[in-house]
Backbone as XML, in Angstrom:
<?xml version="1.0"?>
<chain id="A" units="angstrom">
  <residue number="1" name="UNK">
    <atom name="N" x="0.828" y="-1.190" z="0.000"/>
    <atom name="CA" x="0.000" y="0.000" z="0.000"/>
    <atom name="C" x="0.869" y="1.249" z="0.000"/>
  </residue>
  <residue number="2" name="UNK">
    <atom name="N" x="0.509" y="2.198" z="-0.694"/>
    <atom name="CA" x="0.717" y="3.819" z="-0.798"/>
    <atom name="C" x="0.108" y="4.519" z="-0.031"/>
  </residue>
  <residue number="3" name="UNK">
    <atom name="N" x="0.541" y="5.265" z="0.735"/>
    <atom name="CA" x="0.010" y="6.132" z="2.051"/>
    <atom name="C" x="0.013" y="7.334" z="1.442"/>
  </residue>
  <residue number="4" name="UNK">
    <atom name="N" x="-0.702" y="8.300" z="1.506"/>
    <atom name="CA" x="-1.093" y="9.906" z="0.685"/>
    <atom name="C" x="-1.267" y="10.549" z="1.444"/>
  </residue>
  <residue number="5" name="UNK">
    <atom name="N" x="-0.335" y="11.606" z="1.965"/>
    <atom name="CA" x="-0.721" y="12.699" z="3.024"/>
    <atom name="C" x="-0.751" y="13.925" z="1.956"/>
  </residue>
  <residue number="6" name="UNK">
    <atom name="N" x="-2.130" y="14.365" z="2.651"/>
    <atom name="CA" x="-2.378" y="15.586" z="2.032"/>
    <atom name="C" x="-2.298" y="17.061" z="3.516"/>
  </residue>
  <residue number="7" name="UNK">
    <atom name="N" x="-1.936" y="17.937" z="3.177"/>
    <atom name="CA" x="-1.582" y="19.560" z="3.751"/>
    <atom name="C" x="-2.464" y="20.412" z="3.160"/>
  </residue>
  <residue number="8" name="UNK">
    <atom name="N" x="-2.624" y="21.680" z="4.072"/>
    <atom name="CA" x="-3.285" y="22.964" z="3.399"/>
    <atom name="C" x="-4.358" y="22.598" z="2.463"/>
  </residue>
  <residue number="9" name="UNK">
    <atom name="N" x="-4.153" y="23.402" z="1.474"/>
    <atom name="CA" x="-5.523" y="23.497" z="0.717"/>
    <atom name="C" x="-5.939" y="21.704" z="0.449"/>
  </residue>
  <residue number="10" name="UNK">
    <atom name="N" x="-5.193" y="21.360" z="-0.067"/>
    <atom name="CA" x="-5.335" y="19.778" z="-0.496"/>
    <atom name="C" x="-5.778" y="18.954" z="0.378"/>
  </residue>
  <residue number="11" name="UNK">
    <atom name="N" x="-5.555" y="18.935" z="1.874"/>
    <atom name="CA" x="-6.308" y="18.587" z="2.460"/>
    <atom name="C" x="-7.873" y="19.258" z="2.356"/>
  </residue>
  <residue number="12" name="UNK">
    <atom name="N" x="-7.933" y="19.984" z="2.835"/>
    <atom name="CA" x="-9.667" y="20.661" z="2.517"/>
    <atom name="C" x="-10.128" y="19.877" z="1.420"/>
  </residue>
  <residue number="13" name="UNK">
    <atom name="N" x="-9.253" y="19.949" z="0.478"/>
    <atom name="CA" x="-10.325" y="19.471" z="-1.162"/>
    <atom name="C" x="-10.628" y="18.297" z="-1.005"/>
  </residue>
  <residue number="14" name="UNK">
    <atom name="N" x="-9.565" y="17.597" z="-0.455"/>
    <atom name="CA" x="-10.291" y="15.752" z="-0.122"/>
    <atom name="C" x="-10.729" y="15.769" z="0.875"/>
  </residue>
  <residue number="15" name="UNK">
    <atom name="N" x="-10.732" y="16.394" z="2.327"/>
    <atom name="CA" x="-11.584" y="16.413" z="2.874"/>
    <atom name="C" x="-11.088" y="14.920" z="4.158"/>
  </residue>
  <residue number="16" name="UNK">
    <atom name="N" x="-9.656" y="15.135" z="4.100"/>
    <atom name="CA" x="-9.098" y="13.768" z="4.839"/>
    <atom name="C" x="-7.972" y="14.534" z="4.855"/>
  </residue>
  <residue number="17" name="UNK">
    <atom name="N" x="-7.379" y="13.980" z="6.220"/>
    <atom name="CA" x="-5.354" y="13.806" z="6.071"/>
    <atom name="C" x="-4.720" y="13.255" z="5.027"/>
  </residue>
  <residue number="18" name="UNK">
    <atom name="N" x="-4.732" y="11.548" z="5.108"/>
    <atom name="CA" x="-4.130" y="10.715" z="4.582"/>
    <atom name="C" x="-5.330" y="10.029" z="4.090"/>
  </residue>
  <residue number="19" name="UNK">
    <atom name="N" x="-4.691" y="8.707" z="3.093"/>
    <atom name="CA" x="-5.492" y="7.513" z="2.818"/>
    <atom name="C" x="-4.057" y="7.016" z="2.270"/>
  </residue>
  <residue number="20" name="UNK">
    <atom name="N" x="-4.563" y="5.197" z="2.185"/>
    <atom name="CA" x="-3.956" y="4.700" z="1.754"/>
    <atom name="C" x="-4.492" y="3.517" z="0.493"/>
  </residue>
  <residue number="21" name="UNK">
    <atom name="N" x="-3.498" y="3.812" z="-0.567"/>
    <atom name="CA" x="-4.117" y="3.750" z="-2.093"/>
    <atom name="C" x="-3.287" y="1.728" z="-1.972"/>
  </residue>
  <residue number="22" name="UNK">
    <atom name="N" x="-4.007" y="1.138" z="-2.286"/>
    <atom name="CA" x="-3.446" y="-0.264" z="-2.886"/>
    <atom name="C" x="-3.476" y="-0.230" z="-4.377"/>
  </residue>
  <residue number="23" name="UNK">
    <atom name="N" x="-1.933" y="-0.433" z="-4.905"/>
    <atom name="CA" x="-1.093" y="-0.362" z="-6.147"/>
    <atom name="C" x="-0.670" y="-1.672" z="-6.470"/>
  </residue>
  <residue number="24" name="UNK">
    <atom name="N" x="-0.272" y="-2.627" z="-7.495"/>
    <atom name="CA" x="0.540" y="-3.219" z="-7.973"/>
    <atom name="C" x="2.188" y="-2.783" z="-8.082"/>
  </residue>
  <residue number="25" name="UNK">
    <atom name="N" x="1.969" y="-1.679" z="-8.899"/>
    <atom name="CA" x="2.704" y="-0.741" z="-9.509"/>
    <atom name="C" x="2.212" y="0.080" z="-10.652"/>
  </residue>
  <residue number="26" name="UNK">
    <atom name="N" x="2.775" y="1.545" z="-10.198"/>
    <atom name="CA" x="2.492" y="2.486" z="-10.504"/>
    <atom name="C" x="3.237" y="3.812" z="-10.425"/>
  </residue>
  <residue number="27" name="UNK">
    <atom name="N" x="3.595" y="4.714" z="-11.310"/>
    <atom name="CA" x="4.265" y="5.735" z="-11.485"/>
    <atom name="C" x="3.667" y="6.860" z="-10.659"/>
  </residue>
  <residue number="28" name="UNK">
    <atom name="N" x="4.508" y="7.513" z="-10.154"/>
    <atom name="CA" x="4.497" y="9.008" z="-9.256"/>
    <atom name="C" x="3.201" y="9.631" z="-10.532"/>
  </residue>
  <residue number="29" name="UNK">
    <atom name="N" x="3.470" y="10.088" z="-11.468"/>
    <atom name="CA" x="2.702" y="10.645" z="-12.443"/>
    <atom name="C" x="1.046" y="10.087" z="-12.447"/>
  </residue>
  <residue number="30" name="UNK">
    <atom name="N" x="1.516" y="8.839" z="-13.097"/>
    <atom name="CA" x="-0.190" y="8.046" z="-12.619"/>
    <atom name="C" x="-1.285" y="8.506" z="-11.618"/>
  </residue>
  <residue number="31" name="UNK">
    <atom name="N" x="0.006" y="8.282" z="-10.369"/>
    <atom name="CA" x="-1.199" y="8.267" z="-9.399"/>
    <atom name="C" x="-1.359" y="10.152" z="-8.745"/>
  </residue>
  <residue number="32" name="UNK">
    <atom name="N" x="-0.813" y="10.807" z="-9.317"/>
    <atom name="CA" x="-1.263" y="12.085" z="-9.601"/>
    <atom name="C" x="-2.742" y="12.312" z="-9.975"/>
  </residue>
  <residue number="33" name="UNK">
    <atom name="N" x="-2.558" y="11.875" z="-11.132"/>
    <atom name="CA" x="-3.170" y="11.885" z="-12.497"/>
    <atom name="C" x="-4.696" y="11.371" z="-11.810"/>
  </residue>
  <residue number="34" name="UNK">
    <atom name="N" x="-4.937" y="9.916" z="-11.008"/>
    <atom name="CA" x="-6.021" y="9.207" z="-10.966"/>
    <atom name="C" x="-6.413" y="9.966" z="-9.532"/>
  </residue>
  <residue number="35" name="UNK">
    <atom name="N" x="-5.496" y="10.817" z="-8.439"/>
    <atom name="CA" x="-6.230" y="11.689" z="-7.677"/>
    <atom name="C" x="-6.553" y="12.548" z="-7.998"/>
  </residue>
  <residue number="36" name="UNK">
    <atom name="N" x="-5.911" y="13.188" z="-9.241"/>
    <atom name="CA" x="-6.658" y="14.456" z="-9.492"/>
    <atom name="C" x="-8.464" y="14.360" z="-10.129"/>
  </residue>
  <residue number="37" name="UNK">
    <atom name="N" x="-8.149" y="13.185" z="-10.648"/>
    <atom name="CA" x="-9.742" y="12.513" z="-11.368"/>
    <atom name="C" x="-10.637" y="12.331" z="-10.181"/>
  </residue>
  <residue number="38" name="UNK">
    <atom name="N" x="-10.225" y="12.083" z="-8.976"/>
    <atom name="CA" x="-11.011" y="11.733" z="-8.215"/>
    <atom name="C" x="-11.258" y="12.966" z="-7.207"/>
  </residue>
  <residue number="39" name="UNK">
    <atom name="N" x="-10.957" y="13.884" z="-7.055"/>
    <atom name="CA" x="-10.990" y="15.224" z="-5.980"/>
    <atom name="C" x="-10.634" y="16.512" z="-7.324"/>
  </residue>
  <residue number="40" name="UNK">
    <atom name="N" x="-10.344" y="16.690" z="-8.216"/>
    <atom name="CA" x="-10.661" y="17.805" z="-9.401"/>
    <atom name="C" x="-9.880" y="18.689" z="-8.484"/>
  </residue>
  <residue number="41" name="UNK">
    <atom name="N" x="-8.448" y="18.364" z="-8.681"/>
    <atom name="CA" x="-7.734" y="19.539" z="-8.003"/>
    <atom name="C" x="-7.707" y="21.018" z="-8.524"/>
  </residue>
  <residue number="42" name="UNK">
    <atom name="N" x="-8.322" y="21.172" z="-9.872"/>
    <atom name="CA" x="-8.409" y="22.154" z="-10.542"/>
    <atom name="C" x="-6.646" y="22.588" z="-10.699"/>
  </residue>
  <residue number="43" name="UNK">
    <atom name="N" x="-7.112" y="24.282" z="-10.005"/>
    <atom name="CA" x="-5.236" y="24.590" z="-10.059"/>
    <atom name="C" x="-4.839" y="24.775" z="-8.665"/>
  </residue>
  <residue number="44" name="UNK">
    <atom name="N" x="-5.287" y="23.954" z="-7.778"/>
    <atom name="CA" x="-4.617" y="23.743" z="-6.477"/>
    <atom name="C" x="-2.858" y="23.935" z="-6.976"/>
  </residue>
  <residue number="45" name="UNK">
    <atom name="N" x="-2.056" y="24.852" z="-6.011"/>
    <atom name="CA" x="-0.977" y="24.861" z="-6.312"/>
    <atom name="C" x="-0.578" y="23.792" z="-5.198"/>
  </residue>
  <residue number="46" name="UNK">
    <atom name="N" x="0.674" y="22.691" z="-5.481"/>
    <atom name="CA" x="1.226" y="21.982" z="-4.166"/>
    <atom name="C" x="2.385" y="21.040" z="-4.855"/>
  </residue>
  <residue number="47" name="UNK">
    <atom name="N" x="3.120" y="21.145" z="-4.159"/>
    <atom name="CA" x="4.495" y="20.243" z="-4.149"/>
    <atom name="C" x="4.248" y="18.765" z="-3.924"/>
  </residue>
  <residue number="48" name="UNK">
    <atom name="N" x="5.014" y="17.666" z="-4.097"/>
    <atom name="CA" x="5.073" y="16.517" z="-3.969"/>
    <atom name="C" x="6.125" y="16.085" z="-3.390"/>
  </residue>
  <residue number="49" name="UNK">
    <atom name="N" x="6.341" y="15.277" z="-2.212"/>
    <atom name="CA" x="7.570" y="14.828" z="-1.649"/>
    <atom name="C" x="6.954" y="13.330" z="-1.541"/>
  </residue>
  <residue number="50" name="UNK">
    <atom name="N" x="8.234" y="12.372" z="-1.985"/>
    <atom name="CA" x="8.019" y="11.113" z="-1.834"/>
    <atom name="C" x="9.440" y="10.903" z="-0.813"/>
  </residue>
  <residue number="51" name="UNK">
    <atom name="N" x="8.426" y="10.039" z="0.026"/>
    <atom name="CA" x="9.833" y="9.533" z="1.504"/>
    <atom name="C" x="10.612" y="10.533" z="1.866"/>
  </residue>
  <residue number="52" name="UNK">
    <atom name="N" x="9.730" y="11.601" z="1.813"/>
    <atom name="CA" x="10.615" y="13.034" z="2.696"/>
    <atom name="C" x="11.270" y="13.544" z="1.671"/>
  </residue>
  <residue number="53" name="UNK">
    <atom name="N" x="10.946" y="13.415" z="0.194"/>
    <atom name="CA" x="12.491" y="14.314" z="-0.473"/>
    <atom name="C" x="11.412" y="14.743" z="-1.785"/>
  </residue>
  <residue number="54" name="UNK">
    <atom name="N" x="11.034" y="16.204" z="-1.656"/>
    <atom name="CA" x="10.337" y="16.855" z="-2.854"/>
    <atom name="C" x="10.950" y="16.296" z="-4.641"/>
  </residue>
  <residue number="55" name="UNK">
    <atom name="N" x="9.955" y="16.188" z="-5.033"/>
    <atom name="CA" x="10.971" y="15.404" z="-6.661"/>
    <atom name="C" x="9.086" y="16.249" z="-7.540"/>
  </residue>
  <residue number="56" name="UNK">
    <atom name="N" x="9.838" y="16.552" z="-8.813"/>
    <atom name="CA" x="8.841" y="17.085" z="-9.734"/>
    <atom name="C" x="7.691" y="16.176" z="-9.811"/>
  </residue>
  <residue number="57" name="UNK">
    <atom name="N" x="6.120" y="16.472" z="-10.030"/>
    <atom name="CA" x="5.143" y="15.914" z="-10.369"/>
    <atom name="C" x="5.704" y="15.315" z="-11.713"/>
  </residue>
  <residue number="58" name="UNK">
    <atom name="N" x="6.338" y="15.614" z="-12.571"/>
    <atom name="CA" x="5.983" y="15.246" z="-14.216"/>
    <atom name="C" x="7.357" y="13.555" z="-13.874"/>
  </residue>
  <residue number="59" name="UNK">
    <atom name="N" x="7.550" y="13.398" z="-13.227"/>
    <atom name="CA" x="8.463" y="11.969" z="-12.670"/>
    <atom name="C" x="8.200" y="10.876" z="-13.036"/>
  </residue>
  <residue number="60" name="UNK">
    <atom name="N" x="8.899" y="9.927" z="-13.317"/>
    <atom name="CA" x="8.332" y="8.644" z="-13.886"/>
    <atom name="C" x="8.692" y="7.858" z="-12.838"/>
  </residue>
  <residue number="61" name="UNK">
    <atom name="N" x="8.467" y="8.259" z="-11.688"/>
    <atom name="CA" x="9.198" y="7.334" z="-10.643"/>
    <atom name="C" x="8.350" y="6.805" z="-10.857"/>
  </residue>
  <residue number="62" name="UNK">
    <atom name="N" x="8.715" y="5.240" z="-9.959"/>
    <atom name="CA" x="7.585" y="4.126" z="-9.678"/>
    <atom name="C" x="7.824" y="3.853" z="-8.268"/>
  </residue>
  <residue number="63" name="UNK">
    <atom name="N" x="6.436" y="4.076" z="-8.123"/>
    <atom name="CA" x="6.671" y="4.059" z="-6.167"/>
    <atom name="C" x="6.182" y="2.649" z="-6.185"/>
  </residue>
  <residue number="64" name="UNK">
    <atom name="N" x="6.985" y="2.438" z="-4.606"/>
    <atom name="CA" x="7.029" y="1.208" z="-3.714"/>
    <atom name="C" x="5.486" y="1.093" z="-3.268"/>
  </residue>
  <residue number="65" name="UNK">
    <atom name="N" x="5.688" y="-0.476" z="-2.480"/>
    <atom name="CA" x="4.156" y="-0.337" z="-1.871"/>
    <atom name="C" x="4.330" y="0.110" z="-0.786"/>
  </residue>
  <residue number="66" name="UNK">
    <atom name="N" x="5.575" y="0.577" z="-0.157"/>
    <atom name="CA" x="5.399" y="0.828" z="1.253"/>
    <atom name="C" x="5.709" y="2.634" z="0.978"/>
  </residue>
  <residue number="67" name="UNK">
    <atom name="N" x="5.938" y="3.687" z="0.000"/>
    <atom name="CA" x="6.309" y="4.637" z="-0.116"/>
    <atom name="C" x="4.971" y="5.800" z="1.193"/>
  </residue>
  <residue number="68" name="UNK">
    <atom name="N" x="6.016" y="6.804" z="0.663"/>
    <atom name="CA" x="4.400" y="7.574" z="1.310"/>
    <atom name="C" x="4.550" y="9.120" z="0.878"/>
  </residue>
  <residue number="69" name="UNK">
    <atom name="N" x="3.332" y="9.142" z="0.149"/>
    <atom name="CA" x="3.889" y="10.214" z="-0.880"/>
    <atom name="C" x="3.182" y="11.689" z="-0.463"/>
  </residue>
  <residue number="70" name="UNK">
    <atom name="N" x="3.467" y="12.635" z="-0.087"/>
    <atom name="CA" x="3.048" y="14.060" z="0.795"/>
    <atom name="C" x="2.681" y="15.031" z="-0.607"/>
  </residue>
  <residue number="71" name="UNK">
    <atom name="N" x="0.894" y="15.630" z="-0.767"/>
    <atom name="CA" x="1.115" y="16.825" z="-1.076"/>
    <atom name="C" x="1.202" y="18.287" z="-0.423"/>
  </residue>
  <residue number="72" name="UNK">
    <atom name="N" x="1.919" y="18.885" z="-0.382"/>
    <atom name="CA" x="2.328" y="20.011" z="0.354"/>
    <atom name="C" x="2.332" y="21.302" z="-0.518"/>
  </residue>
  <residue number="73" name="UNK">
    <atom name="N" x="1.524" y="21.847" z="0.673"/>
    <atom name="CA" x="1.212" y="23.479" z="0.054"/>
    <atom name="C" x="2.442" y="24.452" z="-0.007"/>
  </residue>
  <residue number="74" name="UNK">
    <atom name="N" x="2.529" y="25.321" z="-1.045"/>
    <atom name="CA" x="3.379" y="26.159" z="-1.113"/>
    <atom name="C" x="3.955" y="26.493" z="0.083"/>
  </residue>
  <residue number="75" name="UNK">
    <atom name="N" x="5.281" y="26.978" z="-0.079"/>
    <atom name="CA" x="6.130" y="27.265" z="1.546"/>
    <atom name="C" x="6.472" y="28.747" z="1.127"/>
  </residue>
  <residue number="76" name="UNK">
    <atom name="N" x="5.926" y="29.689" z="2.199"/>
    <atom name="CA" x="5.996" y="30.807" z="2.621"/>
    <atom name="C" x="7.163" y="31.098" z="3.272"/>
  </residue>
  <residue number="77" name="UNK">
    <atom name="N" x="8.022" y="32.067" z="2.454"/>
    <atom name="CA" x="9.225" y="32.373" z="3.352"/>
    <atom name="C" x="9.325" y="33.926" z="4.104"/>
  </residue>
  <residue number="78" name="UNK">
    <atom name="N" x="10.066" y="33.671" z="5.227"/>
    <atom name="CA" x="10.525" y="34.879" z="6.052"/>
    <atom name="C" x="11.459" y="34.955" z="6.821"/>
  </residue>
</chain>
């Protein structure tokens, strides 16, 4: 299983913290792709970190079943 923590706005839009997605295998991109189909992120702005380390949405990674993949809202600096 794939664990999905969602932050900030992205949380609100799903309306949950986390869930956890059961995969075979599947690309970082994919499973973008099949949450955005399912919650219509529209243009939610948010980062992606897989196992603690931010990497581009457009990625062909292929996550593990044990990964855990964070979307995170823009970071405000000061």
């Amino acid at each position: 299983m794939i664990e999905v923590k969602y932050f900030g706005a992205v949380a609100e839009k799903t309306k949950c913290a986390f869930e956890k997605i059961s995969f075979s295998e599947v690309s970082l991109h994919e499973l973008l792709q099949d949450l955005d189909k399912k919650y219509q992120f529209d243009s939610l702005a948010f980062s992606v970190a897989v196992n603690q380390k931010i990497v581009p949405k457009a990625t062909n990674y292929t996550l593990q079943n044990s990964d855990v993949v964070a979307l995170l809202p823009p970071f405000a600096g000061g």
